[in-house]
N, C-alpha and C positions, 0 to 999 in steps of 0.2 A: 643810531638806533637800528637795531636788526630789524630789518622785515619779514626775512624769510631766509631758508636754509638749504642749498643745493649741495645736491650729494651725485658725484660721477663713481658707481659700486664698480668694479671691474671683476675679473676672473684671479688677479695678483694682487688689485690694489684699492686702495680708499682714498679717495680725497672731495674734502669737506669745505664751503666755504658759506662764510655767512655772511649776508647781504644786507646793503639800504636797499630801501623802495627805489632808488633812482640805480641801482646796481653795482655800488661802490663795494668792493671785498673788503670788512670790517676785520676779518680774522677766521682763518684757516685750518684745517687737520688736515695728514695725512698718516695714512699706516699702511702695510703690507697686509693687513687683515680684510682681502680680497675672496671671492665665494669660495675658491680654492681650498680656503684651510676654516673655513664655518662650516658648520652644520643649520639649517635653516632654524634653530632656536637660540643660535647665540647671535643672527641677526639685530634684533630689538635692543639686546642690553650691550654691542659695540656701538650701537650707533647712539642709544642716550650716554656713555659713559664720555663719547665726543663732546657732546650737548652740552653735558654737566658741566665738564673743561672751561667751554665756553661761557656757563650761565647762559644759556638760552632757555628765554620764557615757554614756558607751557603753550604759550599761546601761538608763538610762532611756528607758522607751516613748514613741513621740512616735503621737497620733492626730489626724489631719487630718478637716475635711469641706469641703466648697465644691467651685469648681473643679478643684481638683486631681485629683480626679475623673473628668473629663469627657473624652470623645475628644478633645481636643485641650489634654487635661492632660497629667501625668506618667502617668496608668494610669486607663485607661476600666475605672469599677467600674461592673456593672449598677445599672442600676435598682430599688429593689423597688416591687412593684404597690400601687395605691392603690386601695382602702382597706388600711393598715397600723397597725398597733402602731408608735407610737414607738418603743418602747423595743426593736422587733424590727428596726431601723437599726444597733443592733452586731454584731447577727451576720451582717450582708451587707457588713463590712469587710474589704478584701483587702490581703492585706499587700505591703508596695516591701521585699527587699532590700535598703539600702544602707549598706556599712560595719559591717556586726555590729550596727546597729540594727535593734531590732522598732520599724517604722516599718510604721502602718494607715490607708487611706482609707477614710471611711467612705461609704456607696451615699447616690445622692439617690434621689429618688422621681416615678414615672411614674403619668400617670394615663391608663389604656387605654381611651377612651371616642372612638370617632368622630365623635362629633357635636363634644364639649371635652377634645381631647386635652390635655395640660399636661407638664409637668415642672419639678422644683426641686431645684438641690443647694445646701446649706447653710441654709436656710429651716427642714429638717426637725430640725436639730440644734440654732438655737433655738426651735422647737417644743417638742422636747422639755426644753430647759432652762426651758421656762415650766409644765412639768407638771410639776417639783422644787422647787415653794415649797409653803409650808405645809399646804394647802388650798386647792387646782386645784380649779375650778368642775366640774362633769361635764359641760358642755356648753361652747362657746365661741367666736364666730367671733373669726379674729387680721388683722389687716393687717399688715403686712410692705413698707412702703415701699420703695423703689429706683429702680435701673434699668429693672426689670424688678418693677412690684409685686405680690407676692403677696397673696391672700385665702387663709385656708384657714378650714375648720371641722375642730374638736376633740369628739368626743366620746368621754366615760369612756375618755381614755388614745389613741384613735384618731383615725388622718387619714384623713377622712371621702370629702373630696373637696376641692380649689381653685380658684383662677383664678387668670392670671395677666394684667396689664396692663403694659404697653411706655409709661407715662407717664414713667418717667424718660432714657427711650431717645429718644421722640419729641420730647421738650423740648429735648436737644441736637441733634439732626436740624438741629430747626426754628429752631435759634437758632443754629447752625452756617452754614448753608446753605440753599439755594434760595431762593424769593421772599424770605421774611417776615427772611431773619437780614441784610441789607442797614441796619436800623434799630433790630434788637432788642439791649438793653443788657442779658443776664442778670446782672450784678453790679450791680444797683438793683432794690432790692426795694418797692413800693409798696402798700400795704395795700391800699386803698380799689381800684384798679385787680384786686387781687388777688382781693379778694371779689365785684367786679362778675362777673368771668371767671367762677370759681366759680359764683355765683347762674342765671348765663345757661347755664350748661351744666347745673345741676337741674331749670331749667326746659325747658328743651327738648334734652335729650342727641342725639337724633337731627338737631342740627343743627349738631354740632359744624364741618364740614368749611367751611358755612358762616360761623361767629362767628370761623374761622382765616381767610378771605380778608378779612373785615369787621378785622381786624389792620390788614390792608397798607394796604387802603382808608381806614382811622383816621387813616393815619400821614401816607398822604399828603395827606387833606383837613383835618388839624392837627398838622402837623408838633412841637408846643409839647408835643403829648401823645405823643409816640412813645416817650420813654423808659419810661414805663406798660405799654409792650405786651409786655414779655418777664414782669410780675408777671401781665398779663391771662392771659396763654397758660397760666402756670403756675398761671390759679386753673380755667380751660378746659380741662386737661387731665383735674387731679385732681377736677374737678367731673363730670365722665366717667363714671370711674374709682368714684364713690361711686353714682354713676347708676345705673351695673350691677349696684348689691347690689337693686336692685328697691322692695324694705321694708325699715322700719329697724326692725332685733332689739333687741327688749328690754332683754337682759341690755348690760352695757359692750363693747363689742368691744376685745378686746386688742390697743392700737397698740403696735408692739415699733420701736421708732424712737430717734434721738437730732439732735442739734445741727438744722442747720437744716430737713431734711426734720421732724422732730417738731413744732416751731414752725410750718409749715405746713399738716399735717394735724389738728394740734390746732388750729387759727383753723377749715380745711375742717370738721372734724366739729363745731364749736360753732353754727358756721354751718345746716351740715345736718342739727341736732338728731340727732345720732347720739350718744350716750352711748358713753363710752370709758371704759380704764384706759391709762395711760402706761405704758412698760415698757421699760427701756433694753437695748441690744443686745447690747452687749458683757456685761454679765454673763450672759445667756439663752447666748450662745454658751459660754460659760466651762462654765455648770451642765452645761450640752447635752453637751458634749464630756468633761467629766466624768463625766457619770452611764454615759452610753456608752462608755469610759474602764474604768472599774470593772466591764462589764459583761463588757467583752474578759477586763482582767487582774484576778480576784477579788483580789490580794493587795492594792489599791492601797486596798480597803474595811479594811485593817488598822493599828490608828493607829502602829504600829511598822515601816512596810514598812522594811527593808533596803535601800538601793538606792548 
């Protein structure tokens, strides 16, 4: 029996999954119908056309976080301030109106500092589904691969503060367009080229802008190794991006990643002697939207809900 209905909206993608009370996935959507290609009115009738798919009652709660969110989502929900309480991300969810559903987006989170201003919606909700396993460390930093990567620190339950890097944004830029995407193959992956990239960018991060024109230069004075240079960039970026944590912490950092971004950051952190824990996404998002879920509607915490 459905309980409820968690929805991770992203900036590319959709994915939908509908739940027991006890948080079993009954049966799933996914689309590429991300805020990216909506206009904030075809919102409401992608997400019932999901719904219908599934036969999902009227009655059943559907709670969102990600984009959907965002001004140029279906409904700009504020921000809440950073430092927060995970867990105090349900109660800064605003509800949509649509069709006699109780239908909730849940707030992302801003970080008000002039010097490293930030913000992330849907990062926070698998956050928080990474503090609903057994035994949550009381301290933690996480990586959060993408578009757009996040770092954040966890402690006892709290978002401390984060960062955010533009490595998965500047990858396509650059492999899109302008000089360097004339030669760059991104669908050939090369190790060895990959690690070089990486290595060169721990060793001298402040000279990235440099080891980027040193691409075009490569390619044109050995044309034989040009197709190497889209695995170069992508190990130049994220080697960056590891650059900026300064020191490497102790404890594992929680990589929350999966398919091939995970396979890449796990080579980058073995490489960077970074100690990790793997941690897949899609269920962090599932717990995330769940525990928050239960927080909105207390009956969904009841293994009999009626619905």
């Amino acid at each position: 029996m459905i309980a409820c209905v968690a929805v991770d909206w992203g900036t590319s993608s959709f994915r939908l999954w509908a739940l027991s009370a006890a948080g079993e996935v009954l049966a799933e959507r996914r689309s590429a119908e991300g805020m990216g290609r909506l206009a904030p009115e075809d919102f409401a009738p992608v997400l019932e056309a999901h719904l219908a798919a599934l036969s999902v009652l009227r009655e059943v709660p559907v709670l969102i976080c990600g984009m959907a969110g965002a001004a140029a989502g279906w409904r700009n929900v504020p921000y809440l301030p950073a430092p927060c309480l995970l867990t105090s991300i349900a109660g800064g969810a605003v509800q949509v109106g649509q069709g006699g559903r109780d239908i909730r987006i849940l707030p992302g989170v801003a970080q008000h500092d002039v010097r490293r201003p930030d913000v992330m919606r849907g990062e926070e909700t698998l956050l928080l589904g990474l503090l609903q396993g057994d035994h949550p460390p009381a301290a933690r930093l996480c990586c959060l691969p993408g578009t757009h990567s996040k770092w954040a620190r966890i402690e006892h339950g709290c978002l401390t503060g984060f960062s955010t890097y533009m490595t998965g944004e500047l990858f396509a830029r650059l492999t899109e367009g302008g000089t360097l995407a004339g030669f760059m193959q991104a669908g050939i992956f090369v190790p060895e080229a990959f690690e070089a990239g990486l290595r060169a960018a721990l060793e001298e991060p402040a000279a990235l802008t440099r080891a980027l024109f040193g691409l075009r230069a490569g390619a044109l004075l050995a044309p034989d190794r040009a197709p190497e240079a889209a695995s170069r960039l992508s190990g130049l970026l994220i080697g960056q991006e590891i650059a900026g944590l300064g020191t490497t912490p102790k404890a594992p950092v929680a990589l929350v990643a999966s398919g091939l971004m995970a396979e890449r950051y796990q080579r980058a952190f073995a490489i960077a002697g970074l100690p990790y824990r793997l941690c897949d996404a899609d269920p962090l998002a599932r717990a995330g939207l769940l525990a928050a879920a239960r927080a909105i509607w207390p009956a969904l915490s009841r293994p009999r809900m009626a619905v």
